[in-house]
N, C-alpha and C positions, 0 to 999 in steps of 0.2 A: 401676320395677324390680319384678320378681315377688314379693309376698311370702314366699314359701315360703323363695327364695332369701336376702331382706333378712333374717329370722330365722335364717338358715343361717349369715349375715355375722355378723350381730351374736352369734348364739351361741360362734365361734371362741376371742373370748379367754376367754370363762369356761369353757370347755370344757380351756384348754389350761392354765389357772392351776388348775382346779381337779385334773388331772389329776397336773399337773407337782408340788403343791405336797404332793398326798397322795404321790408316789412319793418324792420327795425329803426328806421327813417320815419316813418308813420306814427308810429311810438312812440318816438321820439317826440316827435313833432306836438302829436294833440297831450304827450304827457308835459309838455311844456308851456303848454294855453290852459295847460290845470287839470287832463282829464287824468283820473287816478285809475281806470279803466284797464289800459296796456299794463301796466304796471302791476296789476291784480292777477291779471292772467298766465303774467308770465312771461310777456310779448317785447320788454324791456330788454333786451339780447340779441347777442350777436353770434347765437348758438342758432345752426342753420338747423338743427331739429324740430326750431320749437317755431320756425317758420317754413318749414316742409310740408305741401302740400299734395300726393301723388298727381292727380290729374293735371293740375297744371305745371307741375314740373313735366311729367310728359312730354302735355301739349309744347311747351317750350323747346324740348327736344323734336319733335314730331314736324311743328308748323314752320321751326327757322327762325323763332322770337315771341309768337306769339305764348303766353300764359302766363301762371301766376305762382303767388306762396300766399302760405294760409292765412285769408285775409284778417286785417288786426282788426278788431271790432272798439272803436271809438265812442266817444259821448259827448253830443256839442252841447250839452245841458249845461258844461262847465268852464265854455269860453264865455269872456268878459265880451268880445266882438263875434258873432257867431257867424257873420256872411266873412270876413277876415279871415280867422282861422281855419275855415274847415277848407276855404282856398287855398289856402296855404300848407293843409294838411296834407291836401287832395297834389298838392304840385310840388313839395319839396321832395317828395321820393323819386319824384322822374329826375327832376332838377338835377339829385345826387347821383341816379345811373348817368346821365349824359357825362357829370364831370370824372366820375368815374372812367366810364368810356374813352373818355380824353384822356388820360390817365396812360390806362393799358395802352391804349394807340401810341402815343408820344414814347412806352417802353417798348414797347413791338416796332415804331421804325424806327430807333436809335440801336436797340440791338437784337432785334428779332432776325438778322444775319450774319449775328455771333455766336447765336448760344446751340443747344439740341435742336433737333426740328421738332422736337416734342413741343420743348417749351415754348417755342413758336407760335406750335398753334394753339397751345392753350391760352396766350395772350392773344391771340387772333380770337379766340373763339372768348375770351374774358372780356373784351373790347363787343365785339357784336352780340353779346345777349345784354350788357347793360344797357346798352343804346337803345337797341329792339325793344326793351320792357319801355323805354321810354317812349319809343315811339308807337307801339301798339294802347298806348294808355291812354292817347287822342281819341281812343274809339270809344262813341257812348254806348259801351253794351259792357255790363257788370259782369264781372266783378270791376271793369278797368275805375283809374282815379276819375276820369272823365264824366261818369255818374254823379259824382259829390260834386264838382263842377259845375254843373246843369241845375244840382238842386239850388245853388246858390244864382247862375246867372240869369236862368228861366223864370218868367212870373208862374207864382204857386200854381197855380189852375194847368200853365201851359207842361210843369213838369210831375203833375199828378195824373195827367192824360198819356207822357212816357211811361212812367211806371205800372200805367194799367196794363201795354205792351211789353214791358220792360224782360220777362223771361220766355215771352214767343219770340221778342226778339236776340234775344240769348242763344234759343235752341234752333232759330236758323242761321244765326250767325256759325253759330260751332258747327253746322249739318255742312253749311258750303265752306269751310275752312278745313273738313276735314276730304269733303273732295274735291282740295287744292283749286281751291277758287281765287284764296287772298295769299298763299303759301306767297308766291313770285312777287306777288304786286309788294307786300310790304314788307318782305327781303331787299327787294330793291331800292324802299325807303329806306332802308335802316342804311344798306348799303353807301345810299345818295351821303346819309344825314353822316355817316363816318368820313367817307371824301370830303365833304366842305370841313368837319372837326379837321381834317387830314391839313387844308388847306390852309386853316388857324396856323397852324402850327409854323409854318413857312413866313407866314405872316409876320408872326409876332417872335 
């Protein structure tokens, strides 16, 4: 079988857990500061359909980490702490890919030289796309969590001047990403950020 294809295969479920796990983490999150919102829609699940988004499942495949699933649509109207929670909104979904990520690493080098080379690499590859979403989420260009972020850290004035740029900077962000501008540079973070999780683990 073609390789291109067989990494295609084996990327699926890390692709679709790490996707499903940060939309449904979100959900979670602001249905738990009271928003009844996720929960209306549907968005309360661990059903990777109803967090399937084509382009950014793509993108995820395409860039080596970079993209998304269908973003959960929130309502801070219904936190009691509104700068608290939407921080919290905005960061517990990376939070969960990273320990996630730790996760599949610590079963991938305990027996990731036991089992199929398949399942090898689908934990190779289930380990670097929760990581990657976590670490692509730093970027302030939306959809990332890093947006909600800024609303909260930025003084109003200073984050209603990004949003005025907020989707020209989107659509150069996505223009030099898809001709492999950032492809390398934050492959090689996710890469960095899985070697030190790697080095946890020796650790502790």
């Amino acid at each position: 079988m073609n390789n291109y294809l067989l990494a295609f295969l084996w990327s699926i479920p890390g692709l679709l857990v790490a996707t499903t796990m940060h939309e449904f983490v979100r959900a979670l999150a602001s249905s738990a500061m009271g928003d009844n919102l996720p929960k209306s829609q549907g968005r309360l699940t661990l059903n990777p359909l109803k967090h399937f988004e084509p382009i950014g499942f793509l993108l995820l495949f395409y860039t080596g980490g970079f993209g998304w699933g269908k973003p959960v649509e929130t309502s801070g109207l219904y936190y009691k702490n509104r700068k608290r929670d939407t921080l919290l909104v905005a960061i517990l979904p990376s939070v969960v890919n990273l320990l996630l990520g730790m996760v599949f690493l610590g079963v991938y080098v305990n027996f990731g030289g036991n089992v199929n080379h398949h399942v090898a690499n689908i934990l190779n590859y289930l380990c670097f796309y929760n990581v990657g979403i976590a670490v692509y989420n730093i970027l302030p260009v939306s959809p990332m969590d890093c947006v909600k972020v800024l609303s909260v850290v930025l003084p109003a004035n200073k984050y209603f001047s990004y949003l005025q740029y907020e989707k020209m900077i989107q659509m150069i962000f996505l223009f030099l990403l898809f001709l492999g501008f950032f492809g390398n540079i934050f492959g090689n973070i996710t890469y960095g950020v899985i070697q030190f999780l790697g080095h946890l683990f020796f650790i502790l």
